[in-house]
MIBA-158383 format. One record per residue (C-alpha): residue in one letter; chain; x negated, y negated, z. Coordinates in nm, 2 decimals. Last residue first. Layout:
// residues N
A/A/X/Y/Z;
...
// end
This chain:
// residues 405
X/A/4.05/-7.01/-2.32;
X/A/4.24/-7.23/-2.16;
X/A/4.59/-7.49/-2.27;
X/A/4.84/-7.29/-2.09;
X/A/5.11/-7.21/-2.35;
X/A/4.88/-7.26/-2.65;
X/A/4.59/-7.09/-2.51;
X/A/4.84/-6.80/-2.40;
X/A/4.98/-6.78/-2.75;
X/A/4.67/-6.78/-2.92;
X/A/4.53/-6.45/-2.72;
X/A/4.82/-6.26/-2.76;
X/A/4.91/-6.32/-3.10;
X/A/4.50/-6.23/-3.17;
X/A/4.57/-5.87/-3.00;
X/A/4.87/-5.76/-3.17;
X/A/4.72/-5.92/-3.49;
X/A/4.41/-5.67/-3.50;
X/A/4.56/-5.40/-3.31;
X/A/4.83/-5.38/-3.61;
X/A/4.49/-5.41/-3.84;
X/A/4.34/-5.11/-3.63;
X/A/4.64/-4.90/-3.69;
X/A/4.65/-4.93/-4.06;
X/A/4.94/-5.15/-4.16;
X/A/5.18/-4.89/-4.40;
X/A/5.52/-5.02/-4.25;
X/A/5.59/-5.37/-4.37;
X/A/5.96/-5.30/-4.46;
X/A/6.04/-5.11/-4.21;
X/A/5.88/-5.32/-3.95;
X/A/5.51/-5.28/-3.83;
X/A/5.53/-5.69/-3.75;
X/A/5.87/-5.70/-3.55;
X/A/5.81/-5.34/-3.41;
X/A/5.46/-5.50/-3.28;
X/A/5.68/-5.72/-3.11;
X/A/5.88/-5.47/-2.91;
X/A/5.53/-5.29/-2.78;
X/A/5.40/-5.60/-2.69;
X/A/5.72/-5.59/-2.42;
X/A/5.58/-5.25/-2.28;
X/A/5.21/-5.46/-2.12;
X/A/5.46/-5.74/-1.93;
X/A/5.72/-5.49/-1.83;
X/A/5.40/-5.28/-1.68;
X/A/5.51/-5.36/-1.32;
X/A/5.36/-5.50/-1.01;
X/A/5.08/-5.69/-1.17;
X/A/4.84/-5.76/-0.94;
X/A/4.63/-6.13/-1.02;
X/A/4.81/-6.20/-0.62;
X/A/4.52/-5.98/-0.51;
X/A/4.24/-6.11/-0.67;
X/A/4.29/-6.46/-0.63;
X/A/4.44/-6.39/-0.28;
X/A/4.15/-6.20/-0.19;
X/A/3.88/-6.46/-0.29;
X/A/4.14/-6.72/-0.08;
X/A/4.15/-6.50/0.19;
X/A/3.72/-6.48/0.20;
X/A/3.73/-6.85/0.17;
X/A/3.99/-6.99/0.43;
X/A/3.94/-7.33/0.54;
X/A/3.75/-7.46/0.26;
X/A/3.97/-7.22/-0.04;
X/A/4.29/-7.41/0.10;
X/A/4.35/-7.62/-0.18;
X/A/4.27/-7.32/-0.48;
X/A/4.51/-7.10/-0.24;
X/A/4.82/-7.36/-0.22;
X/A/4.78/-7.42/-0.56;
X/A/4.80/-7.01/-0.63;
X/A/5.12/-7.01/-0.39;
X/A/5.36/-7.26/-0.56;
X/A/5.64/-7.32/-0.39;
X/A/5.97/-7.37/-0.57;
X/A/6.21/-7.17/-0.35;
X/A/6.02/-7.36/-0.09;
X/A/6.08/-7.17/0.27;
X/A/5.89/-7.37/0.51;
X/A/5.54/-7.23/0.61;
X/A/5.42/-7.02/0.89;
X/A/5.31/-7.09/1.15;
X/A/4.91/-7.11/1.21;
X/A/4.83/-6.75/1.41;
X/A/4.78/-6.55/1.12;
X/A/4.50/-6.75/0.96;
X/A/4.32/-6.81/1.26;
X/A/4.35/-6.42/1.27;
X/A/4.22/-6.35/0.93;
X/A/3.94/-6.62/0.94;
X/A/3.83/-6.40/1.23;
X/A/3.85/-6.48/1.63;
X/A/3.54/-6.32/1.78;
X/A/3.65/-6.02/2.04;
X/A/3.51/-5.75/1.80;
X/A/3.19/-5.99/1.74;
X/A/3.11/-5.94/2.16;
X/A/3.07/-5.57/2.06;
X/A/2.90/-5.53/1.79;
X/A/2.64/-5.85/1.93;
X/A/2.58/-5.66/2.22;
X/A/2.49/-5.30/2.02;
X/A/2.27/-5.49/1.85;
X/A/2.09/-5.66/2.12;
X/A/2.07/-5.27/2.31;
X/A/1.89/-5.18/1.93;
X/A/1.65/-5.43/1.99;
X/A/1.60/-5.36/2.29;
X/A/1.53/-5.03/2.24;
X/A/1.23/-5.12/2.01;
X/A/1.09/-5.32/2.27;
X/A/0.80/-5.08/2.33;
X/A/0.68/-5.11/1.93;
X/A/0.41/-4.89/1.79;
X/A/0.62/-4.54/1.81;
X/A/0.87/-4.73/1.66;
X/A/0.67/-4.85/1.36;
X/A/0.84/-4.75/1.04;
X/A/1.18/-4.81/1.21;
X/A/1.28/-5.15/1.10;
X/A/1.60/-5.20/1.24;
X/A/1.90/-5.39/0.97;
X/A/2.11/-5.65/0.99;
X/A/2.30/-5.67/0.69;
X/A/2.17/-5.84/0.38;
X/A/2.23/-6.22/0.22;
X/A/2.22/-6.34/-0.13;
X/A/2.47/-6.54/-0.14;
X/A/2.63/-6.22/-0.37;
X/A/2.53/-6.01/-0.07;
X/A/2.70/-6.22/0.19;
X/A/3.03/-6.24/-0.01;
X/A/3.04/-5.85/-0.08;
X/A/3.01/-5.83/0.30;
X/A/3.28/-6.08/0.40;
X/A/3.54/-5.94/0.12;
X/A/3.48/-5.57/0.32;
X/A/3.54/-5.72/0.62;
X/A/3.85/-5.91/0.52;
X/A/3.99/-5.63/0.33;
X/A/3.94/-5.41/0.68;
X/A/4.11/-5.68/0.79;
X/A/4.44/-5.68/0.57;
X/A/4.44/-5.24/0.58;
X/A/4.47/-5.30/1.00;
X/A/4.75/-5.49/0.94;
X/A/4.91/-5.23/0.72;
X/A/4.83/-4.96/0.96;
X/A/4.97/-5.19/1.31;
X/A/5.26/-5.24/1.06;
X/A/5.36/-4.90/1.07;
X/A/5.27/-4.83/1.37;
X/A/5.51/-5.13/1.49;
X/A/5.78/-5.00/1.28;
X/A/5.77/-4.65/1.46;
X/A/6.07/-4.73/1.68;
X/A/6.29/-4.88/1.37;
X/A/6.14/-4.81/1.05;
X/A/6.33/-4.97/0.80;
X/A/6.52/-5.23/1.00;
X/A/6.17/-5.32/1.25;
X/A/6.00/-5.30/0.91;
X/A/6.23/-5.61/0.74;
X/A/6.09/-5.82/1.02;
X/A/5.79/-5.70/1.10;
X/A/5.68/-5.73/0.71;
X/A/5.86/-6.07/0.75;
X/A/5.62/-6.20/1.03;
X/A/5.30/-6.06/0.84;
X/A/5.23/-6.40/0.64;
X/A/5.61/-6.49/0.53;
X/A/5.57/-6.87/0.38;
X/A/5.18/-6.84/0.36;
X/A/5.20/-6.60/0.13;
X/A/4.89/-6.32/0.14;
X/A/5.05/-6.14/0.41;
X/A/5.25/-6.06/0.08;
X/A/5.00/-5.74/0.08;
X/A/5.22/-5.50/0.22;
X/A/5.52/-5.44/0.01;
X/A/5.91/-5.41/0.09;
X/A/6.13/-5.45/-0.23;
X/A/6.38/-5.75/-0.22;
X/A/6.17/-6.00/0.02;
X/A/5.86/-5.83/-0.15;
X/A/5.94/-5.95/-0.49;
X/A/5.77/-6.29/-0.51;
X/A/5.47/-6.21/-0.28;
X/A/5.39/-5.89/-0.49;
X/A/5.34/-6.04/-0.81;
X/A/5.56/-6.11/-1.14;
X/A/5.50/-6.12/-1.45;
X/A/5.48/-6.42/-1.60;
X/A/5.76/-6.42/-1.88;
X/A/6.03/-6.24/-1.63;
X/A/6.08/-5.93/-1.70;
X/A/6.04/-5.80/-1.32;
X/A/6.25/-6.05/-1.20;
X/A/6.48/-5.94/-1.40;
X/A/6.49/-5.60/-1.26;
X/A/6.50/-5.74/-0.92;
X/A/6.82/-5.91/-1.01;
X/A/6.95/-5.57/-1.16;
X/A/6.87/-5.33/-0.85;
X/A/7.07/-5.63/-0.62;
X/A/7.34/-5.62/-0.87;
X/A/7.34/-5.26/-0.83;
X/A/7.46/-5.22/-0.50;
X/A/7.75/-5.47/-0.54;
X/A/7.82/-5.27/-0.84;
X/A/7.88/-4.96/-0.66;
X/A/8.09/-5.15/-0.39;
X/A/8.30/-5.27/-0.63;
X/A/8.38/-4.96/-0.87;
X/A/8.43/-4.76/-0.51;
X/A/8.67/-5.06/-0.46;
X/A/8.86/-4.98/-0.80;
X/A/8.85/-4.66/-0.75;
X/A/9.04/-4.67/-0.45;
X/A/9.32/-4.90/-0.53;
X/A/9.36/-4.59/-0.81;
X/A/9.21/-4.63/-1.19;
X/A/9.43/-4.57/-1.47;
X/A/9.34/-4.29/-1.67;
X/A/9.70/-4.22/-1.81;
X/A/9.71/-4.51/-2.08;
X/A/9.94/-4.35/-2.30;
X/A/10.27/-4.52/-2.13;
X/A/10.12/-4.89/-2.25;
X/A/10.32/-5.18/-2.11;
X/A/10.30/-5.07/-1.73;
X/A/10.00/-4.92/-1.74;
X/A/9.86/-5.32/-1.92;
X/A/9.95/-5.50/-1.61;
X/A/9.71/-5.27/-1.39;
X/A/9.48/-5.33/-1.60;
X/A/9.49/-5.72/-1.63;
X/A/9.48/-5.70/-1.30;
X/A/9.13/-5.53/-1.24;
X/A/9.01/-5.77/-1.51;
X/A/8.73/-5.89/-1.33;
X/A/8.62/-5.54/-1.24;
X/A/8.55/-5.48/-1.56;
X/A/8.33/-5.74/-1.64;
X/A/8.08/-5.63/-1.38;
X/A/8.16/-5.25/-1.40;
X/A/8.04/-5.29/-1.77;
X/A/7.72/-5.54/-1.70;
X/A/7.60/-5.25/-1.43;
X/A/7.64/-4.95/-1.65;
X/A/7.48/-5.14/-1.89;
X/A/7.20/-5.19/-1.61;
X/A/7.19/-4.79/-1.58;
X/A/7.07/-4.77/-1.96;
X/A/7.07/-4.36/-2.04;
X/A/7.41/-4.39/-2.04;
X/A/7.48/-4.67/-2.28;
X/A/7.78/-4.85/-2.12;
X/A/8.10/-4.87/-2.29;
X/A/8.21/-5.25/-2.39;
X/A/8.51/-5.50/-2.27;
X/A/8.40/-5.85/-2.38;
X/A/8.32/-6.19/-2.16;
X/A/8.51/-6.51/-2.10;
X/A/8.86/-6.39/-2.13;
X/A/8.95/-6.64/-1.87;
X/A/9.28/-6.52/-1.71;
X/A/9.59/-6.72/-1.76;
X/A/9.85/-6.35/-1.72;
X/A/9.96/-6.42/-2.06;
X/A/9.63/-6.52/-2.21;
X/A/9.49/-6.21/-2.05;
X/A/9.74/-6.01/-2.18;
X/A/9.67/-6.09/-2.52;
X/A/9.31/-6.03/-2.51;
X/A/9.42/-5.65/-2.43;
X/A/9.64/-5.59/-2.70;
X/A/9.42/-5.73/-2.94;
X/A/9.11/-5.49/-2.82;
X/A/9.39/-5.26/-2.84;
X/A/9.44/-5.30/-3.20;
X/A/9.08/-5.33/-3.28;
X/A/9.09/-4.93/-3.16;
X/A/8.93/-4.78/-2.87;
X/A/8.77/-5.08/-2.68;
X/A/9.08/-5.05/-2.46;
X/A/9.07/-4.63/-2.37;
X/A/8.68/-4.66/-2.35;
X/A/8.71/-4.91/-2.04;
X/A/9.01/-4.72/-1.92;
X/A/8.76/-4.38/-1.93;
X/A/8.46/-4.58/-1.82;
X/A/8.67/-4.68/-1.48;
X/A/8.75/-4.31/-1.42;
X/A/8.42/-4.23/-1.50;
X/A/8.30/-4.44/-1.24;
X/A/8.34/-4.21/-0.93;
X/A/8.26/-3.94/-1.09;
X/A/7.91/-4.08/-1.17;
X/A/7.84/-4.13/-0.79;
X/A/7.54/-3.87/-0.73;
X/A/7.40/-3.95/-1.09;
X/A/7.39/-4.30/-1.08;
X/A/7.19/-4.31/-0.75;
X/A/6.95/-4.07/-0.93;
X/A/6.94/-4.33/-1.17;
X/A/6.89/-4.63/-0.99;
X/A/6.62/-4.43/-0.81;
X/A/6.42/-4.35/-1.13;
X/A/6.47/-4.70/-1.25;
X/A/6.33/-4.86/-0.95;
X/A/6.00/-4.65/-1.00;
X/A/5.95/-4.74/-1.37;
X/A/6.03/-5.11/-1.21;
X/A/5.81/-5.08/-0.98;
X/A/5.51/-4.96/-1.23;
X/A/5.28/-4.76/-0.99;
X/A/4.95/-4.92/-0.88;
X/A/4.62/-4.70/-0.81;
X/A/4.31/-4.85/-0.71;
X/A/4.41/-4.88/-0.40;
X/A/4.20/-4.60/-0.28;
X/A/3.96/-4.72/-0.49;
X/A/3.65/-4.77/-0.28;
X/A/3.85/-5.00/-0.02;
X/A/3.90/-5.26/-0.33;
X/A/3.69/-5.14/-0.63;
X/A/3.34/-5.20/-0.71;
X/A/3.24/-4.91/-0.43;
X/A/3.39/-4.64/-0.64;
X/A/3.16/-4.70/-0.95;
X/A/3.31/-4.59/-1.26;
X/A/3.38/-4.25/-1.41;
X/A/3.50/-4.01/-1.18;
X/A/3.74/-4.30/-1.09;
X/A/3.88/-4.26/-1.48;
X/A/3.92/-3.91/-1.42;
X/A/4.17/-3.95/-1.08;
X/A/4.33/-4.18/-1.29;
X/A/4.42/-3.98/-1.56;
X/A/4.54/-3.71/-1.32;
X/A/4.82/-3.93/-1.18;
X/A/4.93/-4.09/-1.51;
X/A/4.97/-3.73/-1.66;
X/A/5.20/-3.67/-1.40;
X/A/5.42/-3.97/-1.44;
X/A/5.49/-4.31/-1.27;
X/A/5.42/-4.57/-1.48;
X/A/5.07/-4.76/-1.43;
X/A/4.88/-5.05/-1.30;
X/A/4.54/-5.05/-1.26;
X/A/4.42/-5.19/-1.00;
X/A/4.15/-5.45/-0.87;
X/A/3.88/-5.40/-1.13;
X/A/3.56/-5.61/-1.16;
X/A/3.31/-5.35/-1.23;
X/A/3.48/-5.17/-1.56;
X/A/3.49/-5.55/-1.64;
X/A/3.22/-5.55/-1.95;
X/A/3.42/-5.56/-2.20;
X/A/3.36/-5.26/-2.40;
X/A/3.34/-5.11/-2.07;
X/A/3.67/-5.14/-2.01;
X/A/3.79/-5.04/-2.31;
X/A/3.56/-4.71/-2.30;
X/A/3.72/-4.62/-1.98;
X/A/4.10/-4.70/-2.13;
X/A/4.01/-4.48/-2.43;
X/A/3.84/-4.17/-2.24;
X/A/4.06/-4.21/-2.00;
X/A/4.34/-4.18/-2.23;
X/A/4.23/-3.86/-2.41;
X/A/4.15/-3.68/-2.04;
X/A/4.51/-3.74/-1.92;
X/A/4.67/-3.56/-2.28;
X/A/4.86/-3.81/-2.51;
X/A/4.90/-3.52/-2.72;
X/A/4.88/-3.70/-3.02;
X/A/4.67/-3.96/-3.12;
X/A/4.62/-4.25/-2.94;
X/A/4.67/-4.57/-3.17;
X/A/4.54/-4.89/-2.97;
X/A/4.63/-5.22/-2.91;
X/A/4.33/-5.32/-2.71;
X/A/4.26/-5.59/-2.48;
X/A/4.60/-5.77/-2.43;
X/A/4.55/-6.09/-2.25;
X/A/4.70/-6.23/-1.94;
X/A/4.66/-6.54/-1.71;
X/A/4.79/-6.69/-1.38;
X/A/4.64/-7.02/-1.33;
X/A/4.41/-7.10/-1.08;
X/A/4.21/-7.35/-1.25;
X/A/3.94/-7.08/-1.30;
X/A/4.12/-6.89/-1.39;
X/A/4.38/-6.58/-1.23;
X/A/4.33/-6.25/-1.37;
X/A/4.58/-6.00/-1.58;
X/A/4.42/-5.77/-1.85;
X/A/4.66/-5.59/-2.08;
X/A/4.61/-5.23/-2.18;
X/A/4.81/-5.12/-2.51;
X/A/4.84/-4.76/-2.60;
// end
């Protein structure tokens, strides 16, 4: 089990750092890793400065964290924990892929049969290579099968496939075995599928990428609520892509999200005045039978509720500025640490916010390099040892790429 903790510094810099390493044994049952992951977090002292946890999507995920809020303070977490709770995207994005996969895998098999048919035999391979040269088409990239429990090989076959649409058609003419050669109609079923999966597999790259990503960068492919934090989209592309997704009920449906962003606010604004040092109004009631004006101070309270709900917030100055130019090379975090004067309690949400992973691609890729130092020929390391390295590789190789602590 490896849990990895993402923040941004001080200097506003995204950071990661695996915590623990750590062999669970068998059944990986919900109570054994709350025990574990609870105990990490206490260990370092952050079981009170928790934005999510981020998670794949799976039964025993679900039940685990239900335990783990048993176990820590409910009003540390943002809106008591209810958002405690992220799901793995891409975890979720390959579930649909594959259903997807599965309602049109007749529709492709025609094209995996050719695809199998050419890769058959070195002979083939030949055959095939040669036609291209006759025909003058760049034989830039292989025929393979796709692995079928990978959906984004299935994806890199219909790709290069598809390019040689004519070199197939050339070949039935040469070849009297090939019989599985796909109609005009398979090859635009092929076409359309793999338009459709490009899109799945950009996202899914985005998802790998080195610093993992956060919501404001994938929200224009995958709709999510909190990129209200990017000053480029704010909440005019949530209406946007909503008003197609939702149609009548989109404004409900933002109306609930918007509603989520102040309630954020208020509860950023409180913690804020306590950590200053400051309390909420309160009534001393010990002597109301003593005091006449005791009413009246209630009847000021009630006042001041009510002219406060027509008082402009930071929020709403916020949302009313335009939005910004589309920068493909903007970066959000400096915008934030600049704008901290004119917006504090956004900019306290946006450092924890935009710290969200929205995947665990970032946590599962320590699991590849721990198969490069438990390999088969180094493969008695005691589990805490393996932690032991897993964890210091981490830790060097973000103060080497980024220079902190």
């Amino acid at each position: 089990m490896v849990v990895t903790a993402h923040y941004i510094d001080g200097n506003w810099n995204l950071q990661s750092r695996i915590l623990r390493f750590i062999y669970v044994p068998a059944p990986d049952s919900s109570d054994k890793l709350c025990n574990v992951l609870v105990d990490c977090l206490m260990d370092w002292n952050i079981d009170t400065k928790l934005s999510t946890i981020t998670l794949d999507n799976c039964s025993t995920n679900d039940a685990m964290i239900e335990k783990i809020k048993d176990k820590l303070q409910l009003s540390t977490l943002l809106r008591d924990g209810s958002l405690f709770h992220m799901r793995c995207c891409a975890h979720i994005l390959n579930l649909i892929v594959k259903d997807g996969l599965e309602v049109v895998k007749d529709g492709v098999e025609k094209i995996r049969d050719s695809v199998a048919y050419w890769t058959a035999t070195p002979k083939r391979k030949e055959k095939f290579e040669e036609t291209t040269k006759q025909l003058r088409i760049p034989y830039n990239k292989s025929l393979g099968l796709d692995c079928p429990t990978r959906w984004n090989s299935t994806y890199k076959m219909l790709e290069i496939v598809i390019s040689y649409e004519d070199i197939f058609s050339r070949l039935k003419q040469r070849e009297a075995q090939h019989t599985c050669l796909p109609t005009t109609l398979r090859w635009q079923f092929a076409k359309d599928v793999c338009g459709k999966l490009k899109l799945f597999n950009a996202i899914t790259e985005l998802f790998s990428t080195t610093k993992h990503p956060t919501a404001n960068m994938y929200f224009p492919k995958i709709c999510e609520s909190c990129n209200f934090l990017d000053p480029r989209y704010k909440m005019e592309l949530l209406e946007y892509y909503y008003e197609k997704l939702y149609d009548h009920e989109s404004f409900s449906q933002v109306r609930m999200i918007r509603q989520l962003c102040y309630d954020l606010v208020y509860d950023y604004q409180l913690k804020m005045s306590k950590d200053l040092g400051g309390s909420s109004p309160t009534i001393d009631g010990s002597n109301v039978g003593n005091d006449a004006l005791y009413e009246y101070d209630i009847y000021i309270m009630r006042k001041k509720r009510a002219r406060s709900s027509f008082v402009k917030t930071e929020l709403d100055h916020y949302l009313e500025e335009y939005v910004l130019p589309r920068i493909a090379d903007f970066d959000i975090l400096m915008w934030w640490k600049l704008n901290g004067i004119k917006y504090p309690t956004l900019q306290a949400i946006a450092r924890d916010i935009l710290a969200i992973p929205i995947s665990t691609v970032a946590s599962k890729s320590a699991f590849s390099t721990s198969g490069q130092i438990l390999s088969p020929h180094r493969s008695r390391l005691h589990w805490s040892t393996l932690e032991a390295l897993m964890c210091t590789r981490s830790w060097l190789w973000s103060v080497e790429t980024s220079g902190n602590v």
